[in-house]
N, C-alpha and C positions, 0 to 999 in steps of 0.2 A: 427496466427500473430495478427488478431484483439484482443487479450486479451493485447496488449500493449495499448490501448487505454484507457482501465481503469487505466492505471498509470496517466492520465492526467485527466483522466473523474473518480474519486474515485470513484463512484456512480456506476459503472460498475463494475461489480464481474468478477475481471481478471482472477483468478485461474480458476471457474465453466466454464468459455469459452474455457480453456484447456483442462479440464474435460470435457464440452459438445464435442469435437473433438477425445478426446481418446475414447469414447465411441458411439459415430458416428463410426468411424471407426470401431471398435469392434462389436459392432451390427450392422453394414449397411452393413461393404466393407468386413474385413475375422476376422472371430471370431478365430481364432488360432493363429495368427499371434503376438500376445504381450503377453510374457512369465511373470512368476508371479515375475521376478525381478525387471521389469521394471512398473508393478503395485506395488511392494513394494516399488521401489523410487518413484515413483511418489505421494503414499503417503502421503513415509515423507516428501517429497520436498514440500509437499502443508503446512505439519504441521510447516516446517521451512518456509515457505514463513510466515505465520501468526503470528509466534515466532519473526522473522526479524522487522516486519513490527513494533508490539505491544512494544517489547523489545527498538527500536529504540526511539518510542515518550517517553517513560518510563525513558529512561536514560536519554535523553537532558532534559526534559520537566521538569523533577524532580530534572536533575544536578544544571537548573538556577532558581529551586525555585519557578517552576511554582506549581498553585491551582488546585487542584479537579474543580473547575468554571473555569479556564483558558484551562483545558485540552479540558470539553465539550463545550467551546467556540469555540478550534480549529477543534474539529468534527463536530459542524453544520456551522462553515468555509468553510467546504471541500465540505457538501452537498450544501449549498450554492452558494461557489465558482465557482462549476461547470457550474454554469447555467448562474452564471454574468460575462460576461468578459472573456471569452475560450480563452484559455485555462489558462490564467493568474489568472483571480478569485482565483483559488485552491491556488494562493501564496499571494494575494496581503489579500483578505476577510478574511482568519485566522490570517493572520499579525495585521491587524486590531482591530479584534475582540478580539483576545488572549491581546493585548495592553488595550484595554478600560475595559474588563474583569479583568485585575488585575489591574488596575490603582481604577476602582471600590473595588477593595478588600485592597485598602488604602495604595497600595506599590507607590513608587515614580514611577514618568516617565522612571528613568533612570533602576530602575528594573522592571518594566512594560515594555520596550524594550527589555531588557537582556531576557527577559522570552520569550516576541514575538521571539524574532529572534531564541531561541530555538527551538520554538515551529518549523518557518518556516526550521533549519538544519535538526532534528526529522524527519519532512515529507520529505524533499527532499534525506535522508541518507536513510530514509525506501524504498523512488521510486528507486532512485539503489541497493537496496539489490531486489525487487521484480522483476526487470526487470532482472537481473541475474539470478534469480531463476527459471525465465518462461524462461528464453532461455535453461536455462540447465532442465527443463522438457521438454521442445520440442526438446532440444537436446536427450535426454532419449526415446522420443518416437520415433523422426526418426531413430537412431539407430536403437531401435530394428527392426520398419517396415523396414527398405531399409537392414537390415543385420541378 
């Protein structure tokens, strides 16, 4: 359950904290106990967590016209983000940034908004695809353990 934390703290590698526990388990507590279905979804659940995440900013970010500089505005937003203003930074420091990042690349204010506020749907339609994904791999993993 700590890898939900990295949904608020970006900075935090949510999936590898699931992975550091299946594999805790695995080699700490009973090495026989998770069968290779439940390593094969979990997997690809980690490959669709990344697909989720990436495909997310890709679509809004590109639907409103955002820049190649607006997008790395809103990744070192998030690094950013996380350290000014917790847990809010991560929405308010990309919003920002993404805005003054295309308003720099000569678009107006009013599509220098349109693009920030994609940027901020992007990120927040990616944090509920991820948090979904990590219940249903902890979901997959309790399963197998308790059954």
């Amino acid at each position: 359950m700590f890898s939900f934390v990295g949904l608020v703290y970006p900075i935090i590698p949510s999936v590898l904290l699931i992975w550091a526990g299946v594999v805790l388990y695995h080699f700490g507590i009973n090495p026989n106990e998770l069968s290779w279905l439940s390593w094969t979804m979990l997997a690809l659940l980690t490959i669709v967590l990344f697909l989720a995440d990436y495909l997310a900013n890709l679509h809004f970010v590109d639907k409103a016209g955002g820049s190649k500089w607006g997008m790395r505005a809103a990744t070192l937003g998030l690094i950013i983000g996380s350290f000014v203003i917790p847990p809010f930074g991560v929405i308010i420091v990309p919003f920002v940034l993404v805005l003054i990042t295309e308003m720099l690349q000569k678009k107006s204010f009013l599509e220098s908004t349109k693009v920030a506020f994609a940027t901020l749907i992007a990120f927040l339609s990616g944090t509920v695809a991820k948090a979904v994904i990590q219940l249903i791999m902890i979901g997959v993993f309790a399963f197998d353990v308790i059954f």
